[in-house]
C-alpha positions as a printed Julia matrix, in Angstrom:
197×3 Matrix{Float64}:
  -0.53   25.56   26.56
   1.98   27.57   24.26
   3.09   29.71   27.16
   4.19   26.51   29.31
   6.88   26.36   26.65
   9.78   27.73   28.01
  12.41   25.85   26.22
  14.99   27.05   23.44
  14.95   24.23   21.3
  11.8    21.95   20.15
  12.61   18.43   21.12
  11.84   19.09   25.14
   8.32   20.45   24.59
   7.32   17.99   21.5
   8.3    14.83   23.96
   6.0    16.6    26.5
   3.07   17.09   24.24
   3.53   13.4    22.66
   3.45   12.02   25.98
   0.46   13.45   26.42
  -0.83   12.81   23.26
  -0.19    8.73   23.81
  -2.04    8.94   27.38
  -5.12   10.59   25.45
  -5.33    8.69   22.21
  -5.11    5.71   20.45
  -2.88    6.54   17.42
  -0.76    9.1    18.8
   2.3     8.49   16.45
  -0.1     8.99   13.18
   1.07   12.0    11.18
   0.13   13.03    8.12
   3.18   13.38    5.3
   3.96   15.55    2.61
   6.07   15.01   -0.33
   6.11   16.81   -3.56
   7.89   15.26   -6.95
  10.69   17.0    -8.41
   8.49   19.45  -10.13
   6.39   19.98   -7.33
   3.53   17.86   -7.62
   2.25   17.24   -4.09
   1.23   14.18   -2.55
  -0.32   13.65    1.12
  -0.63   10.8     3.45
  -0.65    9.14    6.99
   2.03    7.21    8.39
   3.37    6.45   11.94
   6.02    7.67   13.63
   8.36    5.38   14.68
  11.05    7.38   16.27
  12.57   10.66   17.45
  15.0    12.25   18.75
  17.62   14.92   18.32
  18.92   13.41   15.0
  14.72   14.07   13.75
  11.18   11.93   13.35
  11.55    8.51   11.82
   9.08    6.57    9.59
   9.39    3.56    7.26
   8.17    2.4     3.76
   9.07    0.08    1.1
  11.52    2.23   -0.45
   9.23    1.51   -4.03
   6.89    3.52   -2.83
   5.87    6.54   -4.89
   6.59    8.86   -1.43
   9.75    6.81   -1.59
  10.02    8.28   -4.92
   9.24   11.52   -4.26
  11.74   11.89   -1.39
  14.43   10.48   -3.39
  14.1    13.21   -6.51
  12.78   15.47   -3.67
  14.21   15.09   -0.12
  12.11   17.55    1.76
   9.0    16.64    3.81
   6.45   18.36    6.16
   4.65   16.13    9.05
   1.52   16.91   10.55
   0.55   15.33   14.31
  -2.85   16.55   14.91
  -4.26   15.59   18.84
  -7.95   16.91   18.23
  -8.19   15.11   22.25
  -6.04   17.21   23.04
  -6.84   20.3    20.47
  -3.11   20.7    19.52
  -1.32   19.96   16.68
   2.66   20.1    15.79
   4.38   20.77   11.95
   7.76   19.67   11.46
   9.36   20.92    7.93
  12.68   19.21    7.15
  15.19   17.61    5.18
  14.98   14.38    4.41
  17.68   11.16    4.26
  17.41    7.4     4.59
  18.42    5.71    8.02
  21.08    3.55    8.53
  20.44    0.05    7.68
  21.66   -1.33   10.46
  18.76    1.09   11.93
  16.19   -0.31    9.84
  17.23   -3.9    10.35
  16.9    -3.38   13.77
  13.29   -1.79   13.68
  11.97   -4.08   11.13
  12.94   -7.07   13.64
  10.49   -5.74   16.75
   7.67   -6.0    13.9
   4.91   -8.25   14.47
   6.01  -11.25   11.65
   2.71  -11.28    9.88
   4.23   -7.66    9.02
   7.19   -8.45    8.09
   6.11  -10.91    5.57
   3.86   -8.71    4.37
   6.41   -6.49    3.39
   8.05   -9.4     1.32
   4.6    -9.82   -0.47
   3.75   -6.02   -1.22
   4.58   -3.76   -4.3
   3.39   -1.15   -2.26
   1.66    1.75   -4.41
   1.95   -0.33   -7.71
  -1.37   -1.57   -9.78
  -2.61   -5.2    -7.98
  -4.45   -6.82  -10.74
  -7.11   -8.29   -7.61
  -7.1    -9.06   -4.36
  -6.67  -12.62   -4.59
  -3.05  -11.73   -6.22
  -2.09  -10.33   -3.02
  -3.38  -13.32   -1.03
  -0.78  -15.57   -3.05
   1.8   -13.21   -3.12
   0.83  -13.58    1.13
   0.97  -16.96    0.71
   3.89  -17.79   -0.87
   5.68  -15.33    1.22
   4.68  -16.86    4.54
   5.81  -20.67    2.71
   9.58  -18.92    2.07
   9.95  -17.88    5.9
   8.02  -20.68    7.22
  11.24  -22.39    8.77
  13.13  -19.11    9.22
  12.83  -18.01   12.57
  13.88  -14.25   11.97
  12.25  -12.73    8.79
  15.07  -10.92    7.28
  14.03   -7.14    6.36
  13.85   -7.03    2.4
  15.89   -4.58    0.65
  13.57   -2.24   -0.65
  12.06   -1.07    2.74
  13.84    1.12    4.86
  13.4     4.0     6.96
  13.44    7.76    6.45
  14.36   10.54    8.93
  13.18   13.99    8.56
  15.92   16.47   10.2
  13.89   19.32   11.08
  14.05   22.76    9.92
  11.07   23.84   11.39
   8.8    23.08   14.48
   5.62   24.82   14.85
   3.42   23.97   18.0
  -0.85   25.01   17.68
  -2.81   25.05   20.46
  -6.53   25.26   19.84
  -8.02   28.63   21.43
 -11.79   29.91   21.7
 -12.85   32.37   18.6
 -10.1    31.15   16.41
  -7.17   32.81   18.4
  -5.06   30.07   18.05
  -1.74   29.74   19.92
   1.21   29.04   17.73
   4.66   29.06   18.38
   7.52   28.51   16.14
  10.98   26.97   16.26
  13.14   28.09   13.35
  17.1    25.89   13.24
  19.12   28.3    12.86
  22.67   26.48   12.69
  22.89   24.73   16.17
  20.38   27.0    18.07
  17.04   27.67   17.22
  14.84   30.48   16.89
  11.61   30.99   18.58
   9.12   32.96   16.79
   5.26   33.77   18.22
   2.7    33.44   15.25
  -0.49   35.36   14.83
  -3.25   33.27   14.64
């Protein structure tokens, strides 16, 4: 519950309610993310989280991508985790930069390989003629690594971090009287803020 969070700063109670959220569901690290275009077109969609801590949430893409696109003439992002188990859900606004690559080379080498070379064979978010030109595209992808015993990660797919800004934590509450409570960064410290419902 919102009033079990006694902290200062957001990291703390978000580990405790993701903890939670991965003993209770199957896809705890989906979260939905939103990018807008330069001139503010938005754009919405699910990806996992594959990391967090103080420096912010991590997720990765080919770097192609049109949300790879959007982040780059637009690097601010909002993230949705939603726990319906669990009737909570978390919003992290943020700024948004590429990770290290050294960090992404080391994430994209504890991916299952059929992954990996599926990364190789994907223009992820551009027009595929059919299906089948994905299979060879697969194919010939899986022929280029087949005597390489570490797929290397390809160049255009890397990792993003959103630094948060903003943290707000919801907990579902009978008759629509939600519980919400807000971290705001305010330099180094944060700012806690109680939201109506």
């Amino acid at each position: 519950m919102i009033h079990e969070i006694t902290e200062l700063e957001p990291l703390t109670p978000f580990r405790r309610w993701f903890a939670a959220a991965s003993a209770a569901e199957d896809l705890a690290e989906a979260m939905t993310l939103a990018t807008a275009t330069r001139a503010g077109a938005p754009s919405l969609r699910a990806v996992l989280l594959r990391g967090f801590d103080e420096r912010g949430f991590v997720f990765y893409t080919n770097t192609d991508s049109s949300k790879a696109a959007d982040l780059d003439a637009n690097p601010r992002a909002a993230l949705c985790f939603h726990w319906k188990s669990l009737a909570r859900q978390v919003r992290v606004e943020g700024d948004v930069a590429r990770v290290a690559d050294s960090e992404a080379d080391a994430y994209f080498a504890t991916r299952a390989r059929e992954s990996q070379i599926g990364a190789w064979a994907s223009d992820q978010s551009r027009v595929l003629a059919d299906r089948a030109t994905l299979e060879r595209r697969l194919a010939e992808a899986t022929s280029r690594f087949a005597e390489t015993a570490a797929v290397p990660r390809p160049a255009n797919w890397s990792g993003y971090r959103v630094t948060a800004q903003r943290i707000e934590f919801w907990q579902e509450l009978p008759h629509r009287l939600h519980d919400r409570l807000v971290f705001i960064r305010d330099g180094e410290t944060w700012r806690r803020e109680i939201l109506y419902p």
